[in-house]
TIVEX-77125 format. One record per residue: x, y, z of N, C-alpha, C in turn. Coordinates in steps of 0.02 Angstrom, whole numbers, padded with zeros to 5 digits, always signed. Example, Ala and Ser with C-alpha at 12.3 -4.5 7.8 and 13.67 -1.06 7.14 Angstrom:
<sites>
+00660-00284+00390+00615-00225+00390+00660-00165+00390;+00642-00112+00354+00684-00053+00357+00645+00002+00394;
</sites>
This chain:
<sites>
+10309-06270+00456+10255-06244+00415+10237-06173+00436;+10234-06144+00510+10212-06078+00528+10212-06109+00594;+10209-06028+00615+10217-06006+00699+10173-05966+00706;+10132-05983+00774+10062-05954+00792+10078-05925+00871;+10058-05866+00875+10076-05823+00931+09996-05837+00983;+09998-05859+01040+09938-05873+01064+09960-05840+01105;+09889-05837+01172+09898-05794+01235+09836-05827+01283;+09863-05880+01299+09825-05918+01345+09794-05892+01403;+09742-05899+01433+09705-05848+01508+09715-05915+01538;+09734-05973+01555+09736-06018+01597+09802-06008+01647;+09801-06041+01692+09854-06022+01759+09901-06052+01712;+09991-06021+01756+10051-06035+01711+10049-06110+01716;+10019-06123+01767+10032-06207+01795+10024-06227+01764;+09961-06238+01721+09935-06277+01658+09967-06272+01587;+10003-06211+01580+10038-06197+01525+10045-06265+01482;+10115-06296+01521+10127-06347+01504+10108-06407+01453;+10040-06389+01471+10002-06451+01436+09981-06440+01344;+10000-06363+01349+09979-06333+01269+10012-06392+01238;+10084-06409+01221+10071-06453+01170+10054-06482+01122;+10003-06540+01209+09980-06605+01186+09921-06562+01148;+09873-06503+01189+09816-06488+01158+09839-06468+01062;+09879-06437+01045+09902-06436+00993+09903-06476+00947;+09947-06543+00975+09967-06601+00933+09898-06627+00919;+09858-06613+00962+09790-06652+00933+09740-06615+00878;+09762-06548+00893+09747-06508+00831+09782-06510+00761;+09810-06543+00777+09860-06538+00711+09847-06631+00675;+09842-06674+00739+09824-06759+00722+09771-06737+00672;+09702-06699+00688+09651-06704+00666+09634-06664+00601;+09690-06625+00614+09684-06577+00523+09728-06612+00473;+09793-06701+00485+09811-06710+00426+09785-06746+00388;+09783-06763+00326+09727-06817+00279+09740-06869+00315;+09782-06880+00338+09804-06984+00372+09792-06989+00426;+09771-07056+00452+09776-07073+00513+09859-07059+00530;+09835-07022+00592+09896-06990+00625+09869-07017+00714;+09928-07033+00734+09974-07057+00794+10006-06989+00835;+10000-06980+00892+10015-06951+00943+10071-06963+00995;+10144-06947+00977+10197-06969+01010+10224-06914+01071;+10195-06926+01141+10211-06872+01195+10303-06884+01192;+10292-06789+01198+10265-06739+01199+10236-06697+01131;+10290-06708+01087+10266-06661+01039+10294-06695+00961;+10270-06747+00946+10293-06775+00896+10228-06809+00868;+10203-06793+00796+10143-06853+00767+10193-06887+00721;+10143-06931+00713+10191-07018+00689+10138-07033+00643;+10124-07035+00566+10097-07083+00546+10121-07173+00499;+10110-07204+00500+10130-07264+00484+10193-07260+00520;+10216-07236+00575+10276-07288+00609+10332-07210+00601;+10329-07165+00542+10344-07109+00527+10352-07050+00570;+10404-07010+00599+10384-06936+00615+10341-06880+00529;+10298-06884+00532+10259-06843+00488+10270-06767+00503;+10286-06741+00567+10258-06686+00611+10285-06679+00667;+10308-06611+00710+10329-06602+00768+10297-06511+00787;+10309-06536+00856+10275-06453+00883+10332-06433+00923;+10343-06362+00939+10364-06345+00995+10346-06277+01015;+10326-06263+01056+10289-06216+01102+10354-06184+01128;+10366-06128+01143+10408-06073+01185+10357-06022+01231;+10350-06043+01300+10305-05983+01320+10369-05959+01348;+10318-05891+01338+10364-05836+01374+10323-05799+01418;+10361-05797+01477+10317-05760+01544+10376-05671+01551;+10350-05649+01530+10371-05558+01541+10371-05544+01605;+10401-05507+01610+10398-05466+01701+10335-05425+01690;+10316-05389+01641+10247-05367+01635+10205-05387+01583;+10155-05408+01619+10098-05423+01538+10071-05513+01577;+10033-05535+01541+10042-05583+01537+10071-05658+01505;+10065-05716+01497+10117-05757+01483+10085-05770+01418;+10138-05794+01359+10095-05787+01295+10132-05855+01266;+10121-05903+01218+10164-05938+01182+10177-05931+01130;+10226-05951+01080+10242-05954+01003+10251-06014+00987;+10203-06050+00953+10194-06119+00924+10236-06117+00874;+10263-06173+00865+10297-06181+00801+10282-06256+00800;+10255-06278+00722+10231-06343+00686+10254-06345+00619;+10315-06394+00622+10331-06418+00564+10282-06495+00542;+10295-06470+00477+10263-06543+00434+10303-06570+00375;+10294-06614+00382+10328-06635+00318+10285-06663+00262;+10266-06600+00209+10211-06632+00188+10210-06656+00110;+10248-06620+00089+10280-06637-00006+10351-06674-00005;+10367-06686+00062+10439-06725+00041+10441-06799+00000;+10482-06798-00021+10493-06864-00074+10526-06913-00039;+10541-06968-00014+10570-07038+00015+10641-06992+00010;+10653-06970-00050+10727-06961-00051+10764-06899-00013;+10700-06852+00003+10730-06799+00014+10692-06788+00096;+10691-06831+00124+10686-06830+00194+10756-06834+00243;+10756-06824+00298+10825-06800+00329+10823-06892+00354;+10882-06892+00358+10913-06964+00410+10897-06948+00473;+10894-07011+00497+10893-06984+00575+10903-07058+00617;+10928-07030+00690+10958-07104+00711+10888-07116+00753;+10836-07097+00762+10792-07109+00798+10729-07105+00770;+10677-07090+00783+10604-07104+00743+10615-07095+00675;+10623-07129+00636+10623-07113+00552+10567-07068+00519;+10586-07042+00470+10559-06969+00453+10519-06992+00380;+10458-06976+00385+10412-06990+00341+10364-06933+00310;+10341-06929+00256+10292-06880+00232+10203-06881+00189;+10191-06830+00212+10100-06855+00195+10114-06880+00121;+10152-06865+00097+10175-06871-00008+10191-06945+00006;+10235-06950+00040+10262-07029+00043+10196-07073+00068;+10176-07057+00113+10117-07095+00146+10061-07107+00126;+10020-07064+00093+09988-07054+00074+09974-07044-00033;+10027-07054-00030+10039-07046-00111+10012-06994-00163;+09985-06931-00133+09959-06886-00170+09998-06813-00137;+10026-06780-00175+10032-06704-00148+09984-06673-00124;+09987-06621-00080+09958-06598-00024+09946-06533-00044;+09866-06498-00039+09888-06426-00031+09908-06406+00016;+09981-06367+00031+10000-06332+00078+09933-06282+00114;+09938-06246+00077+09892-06183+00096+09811-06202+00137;+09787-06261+00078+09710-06290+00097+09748-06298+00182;+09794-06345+00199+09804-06393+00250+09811-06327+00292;+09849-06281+00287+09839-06221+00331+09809-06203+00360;+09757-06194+00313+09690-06155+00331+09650-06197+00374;+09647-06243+00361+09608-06309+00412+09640-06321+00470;+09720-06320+00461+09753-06314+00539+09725-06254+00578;+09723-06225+00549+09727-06156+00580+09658-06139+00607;+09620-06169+00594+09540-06168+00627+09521-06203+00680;+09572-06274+00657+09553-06311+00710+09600-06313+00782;+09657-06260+00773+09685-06242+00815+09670-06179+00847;+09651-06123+00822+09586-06086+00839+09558-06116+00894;+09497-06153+00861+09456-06193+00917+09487-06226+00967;+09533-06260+00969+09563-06303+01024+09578-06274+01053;+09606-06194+01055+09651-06141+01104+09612-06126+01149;+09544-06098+01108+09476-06079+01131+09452-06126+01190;+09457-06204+01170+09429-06238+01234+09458-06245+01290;+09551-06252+01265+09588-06276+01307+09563-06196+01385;+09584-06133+01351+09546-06066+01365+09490-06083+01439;+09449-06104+01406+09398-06120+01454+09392-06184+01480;+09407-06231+01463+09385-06303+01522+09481-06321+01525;+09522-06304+01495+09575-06347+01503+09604-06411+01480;+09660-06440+01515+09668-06503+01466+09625-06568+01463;+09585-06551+01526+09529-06617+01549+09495-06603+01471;+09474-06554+01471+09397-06573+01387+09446-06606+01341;+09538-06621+01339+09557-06667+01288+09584-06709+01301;+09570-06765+01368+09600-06810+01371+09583-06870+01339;+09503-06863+01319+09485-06932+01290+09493-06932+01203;+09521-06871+01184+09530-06864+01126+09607-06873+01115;+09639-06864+01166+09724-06888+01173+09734-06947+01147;+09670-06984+01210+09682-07055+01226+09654-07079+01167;+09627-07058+01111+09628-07101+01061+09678-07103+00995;+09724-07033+01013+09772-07038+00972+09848-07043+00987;+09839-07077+01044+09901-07102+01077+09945-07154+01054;+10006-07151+01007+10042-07211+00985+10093-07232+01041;+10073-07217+01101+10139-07252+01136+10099-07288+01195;+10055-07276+01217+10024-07308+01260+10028-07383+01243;+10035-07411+01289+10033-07481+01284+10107-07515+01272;+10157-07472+01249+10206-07475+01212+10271-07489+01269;+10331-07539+01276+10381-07537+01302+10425-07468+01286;+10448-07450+01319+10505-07390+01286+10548-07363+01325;+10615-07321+01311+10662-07310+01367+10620-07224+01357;+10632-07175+01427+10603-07113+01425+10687-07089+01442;+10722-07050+01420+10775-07028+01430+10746-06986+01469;+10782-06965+01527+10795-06894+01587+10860-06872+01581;+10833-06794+01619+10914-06764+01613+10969-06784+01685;+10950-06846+01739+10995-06903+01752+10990-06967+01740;+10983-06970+01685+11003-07051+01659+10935-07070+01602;+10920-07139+01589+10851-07163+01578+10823-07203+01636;+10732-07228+01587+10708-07287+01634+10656-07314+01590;+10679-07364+01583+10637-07412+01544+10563-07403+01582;+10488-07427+01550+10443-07442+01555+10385-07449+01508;+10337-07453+01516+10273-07453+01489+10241-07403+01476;+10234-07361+01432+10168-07300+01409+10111-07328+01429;+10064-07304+01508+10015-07305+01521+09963-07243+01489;+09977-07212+01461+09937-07152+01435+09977-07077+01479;+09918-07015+01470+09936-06964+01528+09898-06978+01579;+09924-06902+01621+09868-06910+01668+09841-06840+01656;+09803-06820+01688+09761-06764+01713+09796-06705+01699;+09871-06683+01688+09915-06619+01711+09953-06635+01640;+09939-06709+01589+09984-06707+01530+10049-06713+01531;+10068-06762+01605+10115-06794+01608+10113-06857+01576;+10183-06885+01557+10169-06977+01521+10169-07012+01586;+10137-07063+01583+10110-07103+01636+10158-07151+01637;+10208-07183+01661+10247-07254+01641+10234-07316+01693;+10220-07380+01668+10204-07440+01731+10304-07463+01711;+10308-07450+01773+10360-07478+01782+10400-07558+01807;+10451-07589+01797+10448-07647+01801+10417-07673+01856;+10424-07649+01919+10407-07670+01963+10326-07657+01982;+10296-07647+01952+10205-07633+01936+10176-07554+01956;+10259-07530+01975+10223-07476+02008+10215-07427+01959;+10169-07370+01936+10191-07311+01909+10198-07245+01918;+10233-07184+01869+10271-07159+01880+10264-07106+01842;+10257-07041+01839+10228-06978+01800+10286-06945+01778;+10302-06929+01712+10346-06893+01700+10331-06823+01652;+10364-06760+01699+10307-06684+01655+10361-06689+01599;+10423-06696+01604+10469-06696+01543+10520-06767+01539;+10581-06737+01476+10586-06801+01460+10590-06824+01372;+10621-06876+01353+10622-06881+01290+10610-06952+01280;+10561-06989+01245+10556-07055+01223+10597-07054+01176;+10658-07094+01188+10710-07104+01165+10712-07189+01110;+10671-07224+01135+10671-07287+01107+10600-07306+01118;+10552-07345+01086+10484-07399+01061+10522-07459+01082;+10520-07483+01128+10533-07571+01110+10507-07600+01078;+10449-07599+01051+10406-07645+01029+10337-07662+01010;
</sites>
């Protein structure tokens, strides 16, 4: 849909967490109940509706800035959505059964991402964890987390504090992961 050039004042450490603060800007500007799939994927009815991806870039001079990029899928037709071997691809048209103003939906993203930058800015990812935690579709959820050596099955306990996924693992213990791909929902 568009790419938004931000310039975060928070330490690089925290970078990271833009994102999730994003995805929740974006959960809250579509007409549907929308689902929150860490890291950067919204889900409504079971659907990828939506995806983010962030590129910061840290310069040798200046400070560190990001370029958001948020696709939507928001006038697609059942028919003219892409295949895919993994989260199936859905649209606010399909879901919702009414065409969308592009532009209206813009403008409302775009405010409420405004604001979220603004807070993340000053308090960080803590002022959005309880707003995560209510739009979290994987929590609770069995699922494999692919890594770049191997997978590991577990449980979506939520994040934590830094906007890592939280996983209870078989053996009760759990286990923080900053990256990573939920590769499979068991259930």
């Amino acid at each position: 849909m568009f790419s938004y050039l931000a310039r975060p004042t928070r330490a690089l450490t925290e970078l990271s967490s833009l994102s999730l603060v994003v995805g929740i800007a974006v959960a809250e500007s579509l007409p549907l109940p929308t689902q929150l799939r860490w890291p950067n994927d919204l889900v409504v009815a079971g659907g990828k509706v939506a995806g983010i991806l962030v590129e910061l870039v840290t310069p040798a001079t200046g400070p560190p800035f990001a370029i958001i990029g948020i696709g939507i899928n928001a006038n697609l037709t059942r028919d003219e959505l892409p295949p895919t071997d993994r989260l199936p691809a859905t649209s606010l048209l399909v879901e919702g059964g009414v065409e969308i103003d592009r532009i209206a939906l813009l403008e409302s993203l775009a405010d409420r991402l405004d604001a979220a930058l603004a807070l993340f800015d000053r308090e960080g990812l803590p002022a959005f964890l309880a707003r995560y935690a209510a739009l979290d579709g994987l929590v609770g959820h069995a699922l494999t987390l692919r890594l770049p050596d191997g997978e590991l099955a577990g449980t979506a306990a939520g994040i934590d504090s830094s906007g890592c996924l939280v996983l209870t693992l078989a053996d009760g213990s759990t286990q923080s992961f900053a990256a990573g791909e939920v590769e499979r929902v068991l259930d």
